[in-house]
VEXVEXDO-411358 format. One record per residue: residue in one letter; z, x, y of N, C-alpha, C in turn. Coordinates in nm, 3 decimals. Example, Ala and Ser with C-alpha at 12.3 -4.5 7.8 and 13.67 -1.06 7.14 Angstrom:
+------+---------+---------+---------+---------+---------+---------+---------+---------+---------+
! rest !     n_Z !     n_X !     n_Y !    ca_Z !    ca_X !    ca_Y !     c_Z !     c_X !     c_Y !
+------+---------+---------+---------+---------+---------+---------+---------+---------+---------+
!    A !   0.780 !   1.319 !  -0.569 !   0.780 !   1.230 !  -0.450 !   0.780 !   1.320 !  -0.330 !
!    S !   0.708 !   1.285 !  -0.225 !   0.714 !   1.367 !  -0.106 !   0.787 !   1.290 !   0.003 !
+------+---------+---------+---------+---------+---------+---------+---------+---------+---------+
This chain:
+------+---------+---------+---------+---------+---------+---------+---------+---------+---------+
! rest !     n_Z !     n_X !     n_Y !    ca_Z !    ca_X !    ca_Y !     c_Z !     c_X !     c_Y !
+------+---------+---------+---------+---------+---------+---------+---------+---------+---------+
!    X !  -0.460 !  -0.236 !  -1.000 !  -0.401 !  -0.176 !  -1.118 !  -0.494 !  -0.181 !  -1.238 !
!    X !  -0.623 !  -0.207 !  -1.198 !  -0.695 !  -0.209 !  -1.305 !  -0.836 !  -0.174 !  -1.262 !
!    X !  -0.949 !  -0.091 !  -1.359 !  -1.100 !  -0.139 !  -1.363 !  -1.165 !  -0.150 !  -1.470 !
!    X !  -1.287 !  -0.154 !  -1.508 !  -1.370 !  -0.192 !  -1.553 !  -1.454 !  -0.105 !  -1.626 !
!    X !  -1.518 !  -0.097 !  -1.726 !  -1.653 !   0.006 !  -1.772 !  -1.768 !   0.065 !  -1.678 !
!    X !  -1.848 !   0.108 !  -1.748 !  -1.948 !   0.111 !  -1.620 !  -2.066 !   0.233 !  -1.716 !
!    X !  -2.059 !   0.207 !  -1.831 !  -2.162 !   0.256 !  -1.946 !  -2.283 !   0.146 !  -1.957 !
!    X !  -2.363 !   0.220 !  -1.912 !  -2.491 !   0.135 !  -1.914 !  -2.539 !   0.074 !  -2.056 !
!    X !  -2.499 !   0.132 !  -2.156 !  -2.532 !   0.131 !  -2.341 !  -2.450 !  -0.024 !  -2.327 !
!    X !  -2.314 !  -0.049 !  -2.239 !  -2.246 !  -0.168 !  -2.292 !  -2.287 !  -0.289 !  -2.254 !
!    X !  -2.393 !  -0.303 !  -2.152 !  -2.436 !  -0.429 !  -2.087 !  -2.373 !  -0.435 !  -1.928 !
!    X !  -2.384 !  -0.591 !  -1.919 !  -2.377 !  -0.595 !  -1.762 !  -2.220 !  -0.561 !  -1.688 !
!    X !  -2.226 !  -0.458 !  -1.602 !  -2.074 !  -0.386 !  -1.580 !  -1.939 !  -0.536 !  -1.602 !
!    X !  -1.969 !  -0.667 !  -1.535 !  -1.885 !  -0.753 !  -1.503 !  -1.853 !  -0.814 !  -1.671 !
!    X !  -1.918 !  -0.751 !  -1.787 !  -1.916 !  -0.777 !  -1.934 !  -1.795 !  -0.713 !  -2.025 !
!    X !  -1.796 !  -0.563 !  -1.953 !  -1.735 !  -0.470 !  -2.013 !  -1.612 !  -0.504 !  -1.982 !
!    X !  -1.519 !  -0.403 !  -2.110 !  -1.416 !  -0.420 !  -2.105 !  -1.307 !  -0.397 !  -1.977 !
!    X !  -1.219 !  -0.444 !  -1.946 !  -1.163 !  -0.339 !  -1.795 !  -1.034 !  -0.281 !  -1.865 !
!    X !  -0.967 !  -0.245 !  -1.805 !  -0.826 !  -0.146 !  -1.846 !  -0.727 !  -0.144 !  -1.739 !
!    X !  -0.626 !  -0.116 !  -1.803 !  -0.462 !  -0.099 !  -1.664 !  -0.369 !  -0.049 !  -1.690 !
!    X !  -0.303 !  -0.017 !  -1.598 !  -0.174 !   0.029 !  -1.623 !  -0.113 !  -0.043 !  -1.470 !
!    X !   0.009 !  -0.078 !  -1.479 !   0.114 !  -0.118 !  -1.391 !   0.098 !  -0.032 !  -1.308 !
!    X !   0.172 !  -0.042 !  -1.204 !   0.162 !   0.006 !  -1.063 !   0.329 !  -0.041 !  -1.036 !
!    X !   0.392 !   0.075 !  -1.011 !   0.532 !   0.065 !  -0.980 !   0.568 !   0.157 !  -0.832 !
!    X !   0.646 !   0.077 !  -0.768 !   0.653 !   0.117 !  -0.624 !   0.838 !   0.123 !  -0.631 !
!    X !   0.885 !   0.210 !  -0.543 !   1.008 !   0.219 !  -0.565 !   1.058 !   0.145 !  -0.439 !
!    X !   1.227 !   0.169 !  -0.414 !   1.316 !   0.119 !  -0.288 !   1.247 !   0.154 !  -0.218 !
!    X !   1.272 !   0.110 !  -0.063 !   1.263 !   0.133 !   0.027 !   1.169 !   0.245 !   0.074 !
!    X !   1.041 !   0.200 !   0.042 !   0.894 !   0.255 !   0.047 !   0.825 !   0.177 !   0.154 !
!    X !   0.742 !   0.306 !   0.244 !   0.684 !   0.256 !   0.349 !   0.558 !   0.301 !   0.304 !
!    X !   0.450 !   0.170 !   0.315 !   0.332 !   0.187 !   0.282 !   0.240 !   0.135 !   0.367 !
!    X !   0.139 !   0.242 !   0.471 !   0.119 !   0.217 !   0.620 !  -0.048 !   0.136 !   0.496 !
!    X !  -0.051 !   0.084 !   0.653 !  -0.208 !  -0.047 !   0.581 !  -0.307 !   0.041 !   0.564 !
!    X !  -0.398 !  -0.067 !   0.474 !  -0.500 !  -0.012 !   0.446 !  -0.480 !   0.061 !   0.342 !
!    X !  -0.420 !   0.133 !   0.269 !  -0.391 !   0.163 !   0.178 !  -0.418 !   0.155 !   0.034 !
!    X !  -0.499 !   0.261 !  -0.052 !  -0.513 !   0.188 !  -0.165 !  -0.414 !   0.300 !  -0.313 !
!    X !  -0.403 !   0.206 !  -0.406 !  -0.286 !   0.277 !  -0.480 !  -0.409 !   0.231 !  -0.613 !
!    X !  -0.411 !   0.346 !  -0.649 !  -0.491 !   0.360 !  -0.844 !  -0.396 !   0.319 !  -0.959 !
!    X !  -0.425 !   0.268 !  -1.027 !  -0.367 !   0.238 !  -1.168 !  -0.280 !   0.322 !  -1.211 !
!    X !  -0.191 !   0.232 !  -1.246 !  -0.016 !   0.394 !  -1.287 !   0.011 !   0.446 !  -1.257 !
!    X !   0.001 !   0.460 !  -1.089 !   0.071 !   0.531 !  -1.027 !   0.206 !   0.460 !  -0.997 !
!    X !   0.305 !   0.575 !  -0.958 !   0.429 !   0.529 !  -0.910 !   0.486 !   0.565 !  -0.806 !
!    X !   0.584 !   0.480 !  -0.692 !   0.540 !   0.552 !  -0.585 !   0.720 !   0.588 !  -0.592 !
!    X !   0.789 !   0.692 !  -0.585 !   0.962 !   0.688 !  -0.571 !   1.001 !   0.624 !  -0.455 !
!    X !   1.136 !   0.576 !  -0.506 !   1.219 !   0.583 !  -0.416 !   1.223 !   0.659 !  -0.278 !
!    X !   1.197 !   0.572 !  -0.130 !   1.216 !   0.632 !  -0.036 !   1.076 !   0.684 !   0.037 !
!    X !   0.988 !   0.711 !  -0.018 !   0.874 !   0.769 !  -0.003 !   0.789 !   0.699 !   0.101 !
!    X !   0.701 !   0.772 !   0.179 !   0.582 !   0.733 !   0.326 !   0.480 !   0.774 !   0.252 !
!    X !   0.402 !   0.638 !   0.288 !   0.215 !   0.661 !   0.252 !   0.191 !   0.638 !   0.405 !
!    X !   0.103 !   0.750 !   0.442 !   0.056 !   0.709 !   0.560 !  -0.068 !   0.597 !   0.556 !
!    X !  -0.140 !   0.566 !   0.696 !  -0.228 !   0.445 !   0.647 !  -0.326 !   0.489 !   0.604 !
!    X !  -0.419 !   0.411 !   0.541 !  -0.536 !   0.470 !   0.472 !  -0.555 !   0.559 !   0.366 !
!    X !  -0.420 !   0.606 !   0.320 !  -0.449 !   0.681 !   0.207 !  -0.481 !   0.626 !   0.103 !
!    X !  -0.540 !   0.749 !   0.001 !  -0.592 !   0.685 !  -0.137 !  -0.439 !   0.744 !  -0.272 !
!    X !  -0.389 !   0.676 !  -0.323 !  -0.309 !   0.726 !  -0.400 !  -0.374 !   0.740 !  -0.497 !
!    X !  -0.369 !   0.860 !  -0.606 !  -0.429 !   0.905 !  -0.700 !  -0.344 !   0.937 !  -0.829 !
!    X !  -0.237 !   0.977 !  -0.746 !  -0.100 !   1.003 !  -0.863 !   0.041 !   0.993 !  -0.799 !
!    X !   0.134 !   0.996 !  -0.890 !   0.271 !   0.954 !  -0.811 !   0.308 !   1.041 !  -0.735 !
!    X !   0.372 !   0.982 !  -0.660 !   0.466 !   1.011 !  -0.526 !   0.594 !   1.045 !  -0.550 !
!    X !   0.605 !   1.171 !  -0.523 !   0.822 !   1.191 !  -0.538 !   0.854 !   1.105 !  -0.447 !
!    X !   1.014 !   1.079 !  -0.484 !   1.081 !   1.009 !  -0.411 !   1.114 !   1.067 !  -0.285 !
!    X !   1.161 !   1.008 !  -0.178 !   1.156 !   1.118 !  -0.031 !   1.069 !   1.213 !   0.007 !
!    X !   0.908 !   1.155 !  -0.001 !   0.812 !   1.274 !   0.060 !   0.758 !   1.178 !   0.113 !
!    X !   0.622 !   1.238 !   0.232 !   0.532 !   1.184 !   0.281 !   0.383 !   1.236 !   0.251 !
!    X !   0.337 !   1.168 !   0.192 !   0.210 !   1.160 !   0.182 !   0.103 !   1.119 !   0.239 !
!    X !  -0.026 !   1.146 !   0.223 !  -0.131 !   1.091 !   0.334 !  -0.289 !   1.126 !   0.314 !
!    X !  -0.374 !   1.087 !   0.311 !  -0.527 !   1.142 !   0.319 !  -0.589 !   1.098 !   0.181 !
!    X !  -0.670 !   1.116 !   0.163 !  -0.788 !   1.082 !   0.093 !  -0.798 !   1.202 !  -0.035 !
!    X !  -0.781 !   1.223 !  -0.120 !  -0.689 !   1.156 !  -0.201 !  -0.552 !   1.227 !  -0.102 !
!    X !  -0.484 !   1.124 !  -0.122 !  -0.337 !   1.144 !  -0.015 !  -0.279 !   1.323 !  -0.096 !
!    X !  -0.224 !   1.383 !  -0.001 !  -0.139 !   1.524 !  -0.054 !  -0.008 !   1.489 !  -0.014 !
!    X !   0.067 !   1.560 !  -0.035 !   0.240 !   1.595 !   0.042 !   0.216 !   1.690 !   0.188 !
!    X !   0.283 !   1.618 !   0.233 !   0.308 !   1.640 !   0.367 !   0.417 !   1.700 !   0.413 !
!    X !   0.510 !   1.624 !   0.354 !   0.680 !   1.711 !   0.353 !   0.740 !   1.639 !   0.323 !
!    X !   0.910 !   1.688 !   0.284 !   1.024 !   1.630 !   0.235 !   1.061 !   1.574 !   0.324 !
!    X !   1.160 !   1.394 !   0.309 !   1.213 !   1.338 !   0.418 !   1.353 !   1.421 !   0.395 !
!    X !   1.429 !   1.482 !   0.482 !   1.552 !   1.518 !   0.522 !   1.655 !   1.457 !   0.581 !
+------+---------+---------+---------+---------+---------+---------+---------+---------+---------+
């Protein structure tokens, strides 16, 4: 939920400032391994990450998502 600078003008990267935002995951969310979720994202209610995806931005509630950066896949019904 967080990184770091990475402006060479500011000094050594592990110096610089880092930054965040929360990371909110809803009910009954399946999140296959390996998996990585970016800063402020949110994932809804109900929602499939398949494994290995990269989350980049939020997830509706009741979809499946997946891939690098993860897309929609389809509505759960």
């Amino acid at each position: 939920d967080s990184d770091h600078g990475i402006c060479l003008e500011e000094g050594l990267i592990r110096a610089q400032k880092s930054n965040s935002r929360a990371i909110r995951i809803g009910n009954d969310v399946w999140i296959g391994r390996g998996c990585a979720i970016l800063k402020g994202v949110v994932v809804g209610d109900g929602a499939i990450v398949g494994a290995n995806s990269v989350l980049t931005k939020d997830v509706e509630p009741n979809t499946v998502v997946a891939g690098c950066p993860a897309k929609f896949i389809k509505r759960r019904i």
